[in-house]
N, C-alpha and C positions, 0 to 999 in steps of 0.2 A: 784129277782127270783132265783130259787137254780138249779142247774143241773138237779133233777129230775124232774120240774115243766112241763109243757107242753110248747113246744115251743111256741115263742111270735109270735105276728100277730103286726106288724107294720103299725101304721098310722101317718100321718100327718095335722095339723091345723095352718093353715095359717092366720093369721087376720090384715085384714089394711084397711081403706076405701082406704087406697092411690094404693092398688092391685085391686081393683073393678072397678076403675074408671079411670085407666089405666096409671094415674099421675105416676104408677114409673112398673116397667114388675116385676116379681114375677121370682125369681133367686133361692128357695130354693128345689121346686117340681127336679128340675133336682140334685141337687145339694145332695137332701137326698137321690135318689135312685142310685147317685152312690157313699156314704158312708155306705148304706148297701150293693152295691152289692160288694163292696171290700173285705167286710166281708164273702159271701156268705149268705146275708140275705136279703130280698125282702120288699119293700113296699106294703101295701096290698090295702093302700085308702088313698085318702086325698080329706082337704076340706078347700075349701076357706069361712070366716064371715066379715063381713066389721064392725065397731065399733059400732056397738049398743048391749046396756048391756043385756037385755035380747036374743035377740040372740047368743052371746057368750056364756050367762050361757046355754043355752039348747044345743048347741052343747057338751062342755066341759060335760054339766051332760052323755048325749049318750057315749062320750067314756070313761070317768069311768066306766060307767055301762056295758060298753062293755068287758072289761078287759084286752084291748090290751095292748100292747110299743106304748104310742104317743108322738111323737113331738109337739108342741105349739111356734111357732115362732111371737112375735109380740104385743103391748098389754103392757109392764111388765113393763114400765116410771112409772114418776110419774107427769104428764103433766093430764090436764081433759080430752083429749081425751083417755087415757091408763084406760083401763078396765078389762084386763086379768086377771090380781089377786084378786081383788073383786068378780070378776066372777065366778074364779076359787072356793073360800071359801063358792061361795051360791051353786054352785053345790056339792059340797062337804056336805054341810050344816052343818060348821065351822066358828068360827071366826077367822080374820084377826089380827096377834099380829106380834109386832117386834120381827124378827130373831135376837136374840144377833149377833151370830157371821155375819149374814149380815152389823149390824150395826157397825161392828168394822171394817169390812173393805170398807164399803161407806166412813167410816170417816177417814180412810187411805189414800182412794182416795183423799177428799176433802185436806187433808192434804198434799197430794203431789202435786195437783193444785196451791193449795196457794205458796207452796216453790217454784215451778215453775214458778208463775205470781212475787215470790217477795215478797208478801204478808205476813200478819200475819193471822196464822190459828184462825180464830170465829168459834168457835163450835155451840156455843147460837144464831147466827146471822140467824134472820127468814128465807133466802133462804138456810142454811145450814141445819136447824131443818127439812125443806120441804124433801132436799135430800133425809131421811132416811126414807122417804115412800117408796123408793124403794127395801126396804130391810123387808115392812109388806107384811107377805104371809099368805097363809091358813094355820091354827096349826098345826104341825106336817109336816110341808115339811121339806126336807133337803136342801143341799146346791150342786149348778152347778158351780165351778170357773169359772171363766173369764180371761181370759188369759192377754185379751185384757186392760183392765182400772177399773179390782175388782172387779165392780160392779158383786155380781152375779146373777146367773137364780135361780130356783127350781125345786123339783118334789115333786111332791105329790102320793104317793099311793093310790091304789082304792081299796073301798071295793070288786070288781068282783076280784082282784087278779091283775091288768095289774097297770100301773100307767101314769100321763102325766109328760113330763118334759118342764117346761116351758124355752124358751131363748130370747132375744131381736128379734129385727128386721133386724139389720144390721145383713149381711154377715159374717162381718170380726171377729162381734162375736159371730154367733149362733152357725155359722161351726163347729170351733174348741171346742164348751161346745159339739153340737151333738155327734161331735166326743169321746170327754171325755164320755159323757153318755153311747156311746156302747160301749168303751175299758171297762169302768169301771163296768159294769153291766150286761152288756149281751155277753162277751168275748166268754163264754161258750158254747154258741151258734154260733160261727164264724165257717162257714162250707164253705170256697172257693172251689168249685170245684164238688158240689154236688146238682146244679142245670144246667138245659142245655135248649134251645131251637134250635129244630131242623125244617125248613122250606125250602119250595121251591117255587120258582117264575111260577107261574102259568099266562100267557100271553093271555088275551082276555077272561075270562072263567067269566061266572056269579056265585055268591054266591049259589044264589036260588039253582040252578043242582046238587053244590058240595056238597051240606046237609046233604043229607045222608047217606054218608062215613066221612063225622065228627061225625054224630051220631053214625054211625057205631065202628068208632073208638073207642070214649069214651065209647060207650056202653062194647068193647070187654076190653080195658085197662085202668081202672076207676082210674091207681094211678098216669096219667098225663091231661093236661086239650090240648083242642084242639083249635087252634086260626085261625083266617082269618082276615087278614089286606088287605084291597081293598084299590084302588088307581086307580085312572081315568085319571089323567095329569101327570105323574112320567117323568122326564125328560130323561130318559134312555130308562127303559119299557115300555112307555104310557099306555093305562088301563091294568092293573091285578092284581092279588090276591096272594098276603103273605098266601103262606098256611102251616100251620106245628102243630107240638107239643112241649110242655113244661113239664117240671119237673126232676124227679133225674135220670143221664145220662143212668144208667141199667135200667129204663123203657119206657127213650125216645128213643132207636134204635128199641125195636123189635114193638112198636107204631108207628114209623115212616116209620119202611119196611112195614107193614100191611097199611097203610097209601097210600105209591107208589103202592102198590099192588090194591089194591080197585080205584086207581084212574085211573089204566088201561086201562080199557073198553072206556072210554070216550075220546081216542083221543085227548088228550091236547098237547096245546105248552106251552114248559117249557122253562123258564131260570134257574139261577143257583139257588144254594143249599145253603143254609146261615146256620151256627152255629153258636150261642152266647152263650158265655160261662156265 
């Protein structure tokens, strides 16, 4: 994307049967929203597939067509259960070819396996020839390094203008390619300090009553959005209501004094005041 483009809408796609069925907790949901907000940029959705090919390709086709920044964590082996890159190429409606330069450095890896077990490097040797499936992507993707063991990710660009970028499953290497991905790519868009959420602890009060000073609110300052986080058992608060606003800080104060103001009338108990930056 170039500077003048329209800012990116960021998503996330998660795929594992092993996330669904609870065999391992899903680490990357926390994980990508705070390497964008370090950036100052926000996650907008995500979505968890568990391994079946057709359901992958229809998600994967939606956020092409969407035109977002997505992330794609999971999937990219070359094991029978690894579906994401085939996936990825029927949503696209591409064929799947060896990436040279993926294939030179799968076979680096493999190469420094072998030096490391001892070994003499078999390039021709059938579970080696297997390896470099992990290196066939959809035409025209580029290249994610991996910090971690070579192997790399990819992206693909979408014809709506956004792109996915695909990375493994583990942690320890999706992290640091997401990371690469938005130093390298979306840098331009790094705005810390230019989003705000301003709220306050409202004590025993029903949603239903308060509705119409959130409509009120957004009706009068349509360029931040209005939130209500409820909570019944809080072990501090016991029941109430996260009430506030979001968006860029010179719109969240005069939305969030109009906000105090309208909620006047109603006699509430408050606790504190929370800003997140």
């Amino acid at each position: 994307m170039s500077p003048e483009s329209v800012r990116p809408t960021f998503g996330l796609i998660i795929v594992g049967d092993e996330i669904l069925s609870g065999r391992r907790a899903d680490k990357h949901l926390a994980r990508v929203i705070e390497l964008l907000g370090a950036r100052g940029l926000q996650l907008a959705w995500a979505e968890y597939v568990g391994d079946e090919p057709a359901r992958i390709t229809a998600v994967l086709r939606r956020a092409f067509a969407s035109g977002d920044a997505v992330f794609c964590t999971g999937g990219i082996g070359a094991t029978p259960d690894d579906h994401t890159r085939p996936c990825a190429a029927a949503a696209l409606g591409v064929p799947l070819v060896l990436h040279p330069e993926a294939k030179a450095l799968i076979q680096a890896r493999m190469q420094d396996t072998a030096r490391e077990r001892g070994e003499p490097y078999e390039p021709e040797r059938p579970d080696n020839l297997h390896r470099l499936n992990m290196g066939v992507f959809p035409q025209g993707a580029t290249l994610i390094p991996n910090s971690y063991n070579k192997i790399p990710g990819f992206s693909c660009a979408s014809p709506a203008g956004g792109a996915i970028h695909f990375t493994p499953g583990f942690p320890v290497m999706a992290w640091p390619m997401i990371e690469w991905v938005l130093d390298t790519n979306y840098r331009h868009w790094f705005s810390a300090g230019t989003w705000q959420e301003r709220s306050v602890i409202i004590l025993g009060a029903m949603e239903g009553t308060l509705t119409p000073v959130m409509q009120r609110v957004e009706a009068a300052h349509p360029q931040v959005k209005v939130f209500s986080l409820p909570s019944v058992d809080h072990p501090q608060y016991g029941a109430h209501i996260d009430l506030g606003v979001k968006g860029a800080p010179e719109a969240v104060a005069p939305a969030y004094a109009d906000l105090r103001r309208w909620l006047e009338p109603f006699g509430l108990r408050y606790g504190p005041e929370i800003v997140r930056p």
